[in-house]
VODREN-36934 format. One record per residue: x negated, y, z of N, C-alpha, C in turn. Coordinates in steps of 0.05 Angstrom, whole numbers, padded with zeros to 5 digits, always signed. Layout:
<sites>
XYZXYZXYZ...
</sites>
This chain:
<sites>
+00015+00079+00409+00011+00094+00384+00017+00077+00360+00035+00090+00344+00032+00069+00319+00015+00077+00302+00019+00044+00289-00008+00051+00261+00000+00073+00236-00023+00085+00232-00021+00101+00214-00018+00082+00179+00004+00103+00158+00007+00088+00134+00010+00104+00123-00003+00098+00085+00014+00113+00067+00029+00095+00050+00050+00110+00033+00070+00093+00011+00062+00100-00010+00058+00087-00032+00051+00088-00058+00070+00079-00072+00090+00092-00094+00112+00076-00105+00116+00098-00131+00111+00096-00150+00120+00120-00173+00156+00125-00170+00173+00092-00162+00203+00106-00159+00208+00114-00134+00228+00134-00142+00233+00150-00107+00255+00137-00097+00271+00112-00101+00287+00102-00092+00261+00081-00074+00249+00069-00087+00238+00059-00067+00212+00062-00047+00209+00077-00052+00193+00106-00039+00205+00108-00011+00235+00116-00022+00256+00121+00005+00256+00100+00025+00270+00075+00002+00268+00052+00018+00250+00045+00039+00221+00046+00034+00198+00032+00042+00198+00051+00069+00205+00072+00056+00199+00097+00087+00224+00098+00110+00250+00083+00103+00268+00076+00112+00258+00052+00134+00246+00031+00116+00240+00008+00124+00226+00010+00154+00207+00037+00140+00168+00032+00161+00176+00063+00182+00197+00078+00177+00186+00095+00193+00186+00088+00224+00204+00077+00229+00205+00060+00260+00184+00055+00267+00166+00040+00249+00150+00026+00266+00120+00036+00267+00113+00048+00238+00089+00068+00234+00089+00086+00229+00071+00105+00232+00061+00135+00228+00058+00136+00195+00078+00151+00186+00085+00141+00151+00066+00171+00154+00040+00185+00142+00022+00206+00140+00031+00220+00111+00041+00203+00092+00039+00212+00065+00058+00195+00046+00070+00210+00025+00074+00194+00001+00065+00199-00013+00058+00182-00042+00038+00187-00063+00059+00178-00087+00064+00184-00103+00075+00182-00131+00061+00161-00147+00030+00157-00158+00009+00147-00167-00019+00149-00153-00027+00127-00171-00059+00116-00154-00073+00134-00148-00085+00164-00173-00093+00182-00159-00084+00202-00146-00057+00211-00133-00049+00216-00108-00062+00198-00086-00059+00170-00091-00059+00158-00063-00078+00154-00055-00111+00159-00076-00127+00162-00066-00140+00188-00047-00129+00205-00070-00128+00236-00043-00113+00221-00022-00096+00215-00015-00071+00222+00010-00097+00203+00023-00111+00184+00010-00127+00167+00038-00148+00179+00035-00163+00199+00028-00179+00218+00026-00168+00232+00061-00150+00249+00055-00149+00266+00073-00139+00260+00092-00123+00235+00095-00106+00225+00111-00118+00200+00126-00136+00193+00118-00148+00166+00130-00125+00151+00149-00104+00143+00135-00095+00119+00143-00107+00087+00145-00091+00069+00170-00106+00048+00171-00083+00019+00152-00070+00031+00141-00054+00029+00119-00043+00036+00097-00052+00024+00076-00034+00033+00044-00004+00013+00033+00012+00021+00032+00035+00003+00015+00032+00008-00007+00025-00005-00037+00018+00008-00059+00027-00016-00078+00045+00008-00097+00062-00006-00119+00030-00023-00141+00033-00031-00161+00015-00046-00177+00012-00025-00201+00036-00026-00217+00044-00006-00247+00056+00020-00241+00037+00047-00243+00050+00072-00238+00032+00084-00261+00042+00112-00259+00034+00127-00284+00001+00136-00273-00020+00148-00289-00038+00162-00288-00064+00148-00275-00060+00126-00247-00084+00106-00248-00061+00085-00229-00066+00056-00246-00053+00035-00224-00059+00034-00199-00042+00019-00184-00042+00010-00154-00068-00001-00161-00075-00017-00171-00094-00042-00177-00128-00026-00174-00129-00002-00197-00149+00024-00209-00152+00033-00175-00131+00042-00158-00135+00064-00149-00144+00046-00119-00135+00016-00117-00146+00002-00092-00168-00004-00094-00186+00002-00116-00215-00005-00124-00234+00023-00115-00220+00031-00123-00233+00069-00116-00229+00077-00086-00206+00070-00069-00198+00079-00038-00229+00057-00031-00225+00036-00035-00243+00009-00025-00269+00016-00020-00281+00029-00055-00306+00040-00062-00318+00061-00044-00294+00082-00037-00308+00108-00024-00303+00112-00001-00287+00081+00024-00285+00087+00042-00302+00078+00057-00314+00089+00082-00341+00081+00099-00317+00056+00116-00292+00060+00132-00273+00045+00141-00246+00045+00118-00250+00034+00104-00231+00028+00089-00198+00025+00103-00176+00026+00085-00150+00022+00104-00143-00006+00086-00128-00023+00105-00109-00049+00087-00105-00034+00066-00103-00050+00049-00084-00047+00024-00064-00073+00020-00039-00071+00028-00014-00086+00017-00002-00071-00007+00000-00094-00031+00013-00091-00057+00039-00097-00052+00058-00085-00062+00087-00092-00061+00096-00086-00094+00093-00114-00108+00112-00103-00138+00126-00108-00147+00142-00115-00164+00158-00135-00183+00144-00151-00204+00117-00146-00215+00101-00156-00226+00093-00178-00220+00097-00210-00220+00103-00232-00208+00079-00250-00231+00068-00236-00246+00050-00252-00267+00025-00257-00251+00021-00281-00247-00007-00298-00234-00035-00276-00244-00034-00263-00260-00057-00258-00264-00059-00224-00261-00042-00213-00255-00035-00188-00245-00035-00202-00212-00029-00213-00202-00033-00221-00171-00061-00223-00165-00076-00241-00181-00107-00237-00173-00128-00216-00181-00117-00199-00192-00135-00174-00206-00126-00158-00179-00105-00161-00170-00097-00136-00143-00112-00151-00121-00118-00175-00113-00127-00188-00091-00158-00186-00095-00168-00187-00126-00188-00187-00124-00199-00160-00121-00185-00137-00123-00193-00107-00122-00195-00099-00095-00184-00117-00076-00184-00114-00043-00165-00112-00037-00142-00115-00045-00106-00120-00026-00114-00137-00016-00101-00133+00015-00089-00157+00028-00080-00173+00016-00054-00171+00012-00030-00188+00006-00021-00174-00016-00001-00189-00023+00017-00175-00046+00042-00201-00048+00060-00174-00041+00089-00177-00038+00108-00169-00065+00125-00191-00063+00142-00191-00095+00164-00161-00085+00174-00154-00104+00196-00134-00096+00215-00156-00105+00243-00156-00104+00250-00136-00086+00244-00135-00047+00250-00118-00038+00234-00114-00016+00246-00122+00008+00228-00153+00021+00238-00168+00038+00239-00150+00066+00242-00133+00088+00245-00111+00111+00229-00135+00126+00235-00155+00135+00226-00164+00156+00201-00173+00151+00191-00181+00128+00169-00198+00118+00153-00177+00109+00157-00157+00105+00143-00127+00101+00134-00122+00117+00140-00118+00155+00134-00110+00171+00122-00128+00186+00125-00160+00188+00104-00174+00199+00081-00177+00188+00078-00175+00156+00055-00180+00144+00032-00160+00147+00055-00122+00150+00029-00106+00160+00018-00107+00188+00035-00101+00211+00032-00113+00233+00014-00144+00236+00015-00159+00223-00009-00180+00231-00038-00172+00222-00032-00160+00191-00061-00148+00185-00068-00122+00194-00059-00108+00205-00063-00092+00235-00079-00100+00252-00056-00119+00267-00064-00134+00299-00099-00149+00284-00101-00165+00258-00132-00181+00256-00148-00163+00258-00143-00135+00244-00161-00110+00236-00171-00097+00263-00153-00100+00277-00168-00083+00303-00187-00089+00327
</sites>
C-alpha cells in the first residue's frame, strides 16, 4: 500500500510537477492551492503526508502547518518545499512542525527519499 499525501503549491506548474514526481510512489488524495485548502484536504483526507509550499495566498504553508498540527489527534509529516532560502523563514516552518524543508527548485530524488525515510521513522 502506498503512503497516503497531499500537495500544497499556489503554482500549478509545480503542483503538476510534484504530482508528476510522487504519483508513482504515493497515494497523491488531494491538491490544495493554499494553507486553508490544505487544511480541509487534511481535514477530510487524513493523509500521512503534506508537501507544502511556505508563501501562498489566503494562509501560509508556515499559518496552515500550525493549524493541521493543532487539530490533529495523528497529525501527518509536514515537508516544506520552497524557494524561500532566508534562515529565518526556515526556522519559523521547522518550528511550526515541518519535518524538513526543501529548497526549490525541486530535487525528484531527494524529494522522495526524504518522504519515504520520514514515513519508514513514522511508522
Amino acid at each position: 500500500m502506498k503512503p497516503t499525501l497531499i500537495i500544497v503549491d499556489d503554482d500549478l506548474k509545480t503542483r503538476e510537477q510534484l504530482y508528476s514526481i510522487l504519483v508513482d510512489d504515493f497515494e497523491i488524495l488531494a491538491l490544495a492551492t493554499n494553507g486553508q485548502e490544505a487544511v480541509q484536504a487534511v481535514r477530510t483526507h487524513r493523509p500521512r503526508l503534506v508537501v507544502m509550499d511556505v508563501v501562498m495566498p489566503v494562509l501560509s504553508g508556515i499559518d496552515a502547518t500550525k493549524a493541521i498540527l493543532a487539530e490533529s489527534a495523528e497529525p501527518p509529516i509536514v515537508v516544506m518545499v520552497s524557494g524561500m532560502t532566508d534562515e529565518s523563514i526556515v526556522l519559523k516552518a521547522l518550528k511550526a512542525g515541518a519535518k524538513e524543508y526543501l529548497f526549490k527548485p525541486i530535487k525528484e530524488k531527494k524529494l522522495k527519499k526524504v518522504l519515504w525515510r520520514l514515513y519508514e521513522l513514522a511508522a
